[in-house]
N, C-alpha and C positions, 0 to 999 in steps of 0.2 A: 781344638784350638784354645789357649789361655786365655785368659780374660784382661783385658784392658784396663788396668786403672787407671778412667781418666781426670787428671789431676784440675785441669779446665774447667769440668762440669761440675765437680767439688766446689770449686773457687766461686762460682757463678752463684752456686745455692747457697753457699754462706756469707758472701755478699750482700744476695737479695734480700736474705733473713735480716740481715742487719740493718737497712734502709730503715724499713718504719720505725726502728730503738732508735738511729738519728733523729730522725724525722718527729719522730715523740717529742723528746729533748727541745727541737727547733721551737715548736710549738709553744713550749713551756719557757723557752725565752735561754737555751742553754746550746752554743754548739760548740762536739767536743775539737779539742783542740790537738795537732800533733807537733812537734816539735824535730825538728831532723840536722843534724851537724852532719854534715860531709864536707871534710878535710882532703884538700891535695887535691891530686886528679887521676886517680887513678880510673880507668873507664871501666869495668864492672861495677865499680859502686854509684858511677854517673848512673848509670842504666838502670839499676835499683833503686835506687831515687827519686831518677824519673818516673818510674812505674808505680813506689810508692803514692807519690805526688798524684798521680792517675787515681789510682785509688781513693787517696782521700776526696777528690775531686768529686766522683762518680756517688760516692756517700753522702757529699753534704759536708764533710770533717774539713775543719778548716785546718790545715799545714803553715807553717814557719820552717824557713829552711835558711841557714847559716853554712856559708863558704866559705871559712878561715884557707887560707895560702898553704901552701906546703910546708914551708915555715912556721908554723905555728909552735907555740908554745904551750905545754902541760899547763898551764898555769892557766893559760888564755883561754881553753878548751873549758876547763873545770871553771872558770867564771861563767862561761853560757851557759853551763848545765844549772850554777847556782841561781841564776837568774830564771830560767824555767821553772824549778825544783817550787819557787816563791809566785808565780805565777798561776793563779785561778784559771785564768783562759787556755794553760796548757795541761792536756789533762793527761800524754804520754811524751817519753822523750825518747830517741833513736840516737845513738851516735853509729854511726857508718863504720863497718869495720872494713879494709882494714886500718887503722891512722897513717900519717906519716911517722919512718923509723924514730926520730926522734921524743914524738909521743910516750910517755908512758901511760898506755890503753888500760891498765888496770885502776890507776889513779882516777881517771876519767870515769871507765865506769862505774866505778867503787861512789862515784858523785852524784849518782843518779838518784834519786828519789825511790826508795822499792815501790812506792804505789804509783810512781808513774815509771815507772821499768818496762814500755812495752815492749822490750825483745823478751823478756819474763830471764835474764839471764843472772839479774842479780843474785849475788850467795843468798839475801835474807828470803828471795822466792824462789831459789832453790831449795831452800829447808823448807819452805811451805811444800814445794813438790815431794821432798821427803818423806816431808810426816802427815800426805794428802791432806793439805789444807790449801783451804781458798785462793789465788792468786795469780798471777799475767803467769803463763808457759810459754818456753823457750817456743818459736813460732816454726820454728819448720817439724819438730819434734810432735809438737800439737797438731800439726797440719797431717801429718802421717796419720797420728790417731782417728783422725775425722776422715781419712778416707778408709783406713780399714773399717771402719765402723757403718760409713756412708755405705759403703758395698757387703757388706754383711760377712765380711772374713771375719772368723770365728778368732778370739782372742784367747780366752781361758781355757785354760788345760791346754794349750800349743807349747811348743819349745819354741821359742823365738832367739835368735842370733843376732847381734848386732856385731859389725864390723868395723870398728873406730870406737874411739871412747874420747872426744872431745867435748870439751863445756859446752854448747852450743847445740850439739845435735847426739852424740854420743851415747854421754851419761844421763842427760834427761830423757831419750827415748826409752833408753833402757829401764828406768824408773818408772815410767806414762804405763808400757806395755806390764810390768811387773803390777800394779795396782791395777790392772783389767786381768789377774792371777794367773799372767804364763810365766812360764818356766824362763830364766833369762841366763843367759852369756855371752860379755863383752868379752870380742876378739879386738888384738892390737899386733903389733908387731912382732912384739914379743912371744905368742900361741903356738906352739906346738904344733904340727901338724893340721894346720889353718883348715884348709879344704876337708878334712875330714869333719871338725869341729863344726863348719857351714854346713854341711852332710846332713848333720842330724837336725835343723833347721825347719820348721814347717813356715814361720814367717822369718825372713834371709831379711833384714837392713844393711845395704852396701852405704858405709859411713868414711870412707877409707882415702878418697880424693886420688884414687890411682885408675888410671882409663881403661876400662875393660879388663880390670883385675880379676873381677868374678867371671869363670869359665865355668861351662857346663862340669867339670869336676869338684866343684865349690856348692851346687845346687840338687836337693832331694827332688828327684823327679813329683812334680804336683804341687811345689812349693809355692810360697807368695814372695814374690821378692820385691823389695821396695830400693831401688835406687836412688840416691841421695846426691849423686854423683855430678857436676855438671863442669867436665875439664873439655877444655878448647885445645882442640890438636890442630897442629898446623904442620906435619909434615903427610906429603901424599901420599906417601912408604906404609906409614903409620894406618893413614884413613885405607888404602885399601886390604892391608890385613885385617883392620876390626869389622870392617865392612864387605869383605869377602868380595872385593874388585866391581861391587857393585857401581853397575853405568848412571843411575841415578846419584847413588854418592859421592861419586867423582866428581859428576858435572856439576853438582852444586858445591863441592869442595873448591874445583875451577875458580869458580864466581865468585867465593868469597873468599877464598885463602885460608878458610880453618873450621872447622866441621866440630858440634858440642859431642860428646860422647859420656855418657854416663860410668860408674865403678865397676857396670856388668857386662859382661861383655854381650851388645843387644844382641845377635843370633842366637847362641848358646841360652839367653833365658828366655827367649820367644820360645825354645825347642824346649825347654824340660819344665819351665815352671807353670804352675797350674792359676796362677795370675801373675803381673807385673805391672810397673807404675815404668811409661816409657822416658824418654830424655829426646828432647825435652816435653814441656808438656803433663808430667806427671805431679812430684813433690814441690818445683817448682813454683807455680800460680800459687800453692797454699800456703809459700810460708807470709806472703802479702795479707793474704785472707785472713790467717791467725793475727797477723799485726796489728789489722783492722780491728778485729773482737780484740783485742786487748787496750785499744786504746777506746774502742764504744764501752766495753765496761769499767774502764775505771772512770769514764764521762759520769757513767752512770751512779756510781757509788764507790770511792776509794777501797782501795783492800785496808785492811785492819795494818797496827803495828805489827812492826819483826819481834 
């Protein structure tokens, strides 16, 4: 049987860890601050939000949250971030991806402070992640590292594969994993011969946002695969091909009208891979967790200049 990466029980223990570095702080007369822009209404990023907000809650971190209209204005946007950026009591800042179209998202976050960047997405802590130096990491990318780590899946000297090369989760996983000295290659659309290339894979990152894209022909038998994946299918057609007509995933398909399914396709890596991080439930919970450590550490001590 594979092993379960549970993404849950990760989240819980870096969590916990983190309470008494709040709680330190509290003490000493300091609590960190988060700062969260959510634009428009889209509802995935309601829900993220809201869980955020849970989060800091369950910490002690005090949250500020800003609901600009769908309408919003680049201009209007980049004024709150400046107003945080000057603020003591805020010690990280979130803009909500994704904006409304009219935003320009690069503008915005090009406004963020790098030491208070806690998606860790900024170019200037990008280059920190580059040239391994100090600084917030992309948080779902981070979160991955800390469960392969937490479960003792061997890093160095592995071939590791990444499937997607996006700013976000992509390229910085591909970086995190390359400085623990595996072997790395970003797949994209463009790759040759895909399935073979994941083939030779001992740790598989499905980064790609296609549902069940990764089939047992994409996976080395014994592999680790980490799914990244978290698309919402809403045809029944759909849910019981991936799900193999199963009567549990139907009836809860029923219920709700649309079923999460990660980039792998979950039968095919229950069957070959020699662990797996599920959907949901796996990468998930951690990339909150990581947000959490990036916004307790820069409470703690700002990162240096870019």
């Amino acid at each position: 049987m594979p092993q379960i990466l549970d993404g849950i029980r990760v989240r819980d223990a870096i969590m916990s860890e983190l309470q008494p570095r709040v709680a330190a702080m509290a003490a000493a007369g300091r609590t960190p601050g988060l700062g969260v822009i959510l634009a428009g209404h889209d509802p995935g990023s309601q829900i993220y939000v809201r869980n955020k907000i849970k989060a800091c809650q369950q910490l002690g971190i005090r949250s500020e949250t800003r609901t600009p209209p769908e309408d919003v204005a680049t201009g209007e946007l980049i004024e709150i971030v400046q107003e945080w950026n000057g603020r003591r009591d805020i010690d990280g800042i979130l803009v909500q991806l994704p904006l409304p179209r009219q935003v320009d998202s690069k503008r915005v976050l090009l406004a963020v402070a790098p030491d208070k960047d806690a998606d860790g997405i900024h170019p200037c802590n990008v280059g920190r992640l580059v040239a391994a130096l100090p600084g917030p990491r992309a948080c779902t990318p981070a979160g991955i590292l800390e469960l392969l780590k937490r479960y003792g899946i061997p890093i160095a000297g592995k071939r590791a594969v990444v499937v997607g090369r996006s700013d976000i989760v992509g390229k910085p996983v591909a970086l995190l994993l390359l400085h623990e000295h595996a072997t790395v290659t970003i797949c994209h659309s463009k790759t040759a011969d895909l399935p073979a290339v994941c083939r030779e894979a001992d740790i598989l990152v499905a980064a790609i946002g296609r549902a069940a894209m990764i089939t047992g022909d994409y996976i080395k038998p014994g592999a680790t695969v980490i799914d990244v994946g978290m698309n919402r299918i809403d045809s029944r057609g759909e849910a019981a091909r991936i799900f193999r007509d199963s009567a549990d995933k139907l009836a809860a398909f029923d219920k709700k009208g649309s079923l999460l399914v990660g980039d792998a396709d979950p039968f095919d890596v229950a069957e070959k891979a020699g662990a797996y991080t599920p959907v949901p439930g796996g990468v998930g919970p951690l990339t909150i967790a990581m947000l959490m450590a990036n916004t307790v550490a820069a409470a703690e001590g700002r990162a240096g200049p870019c």
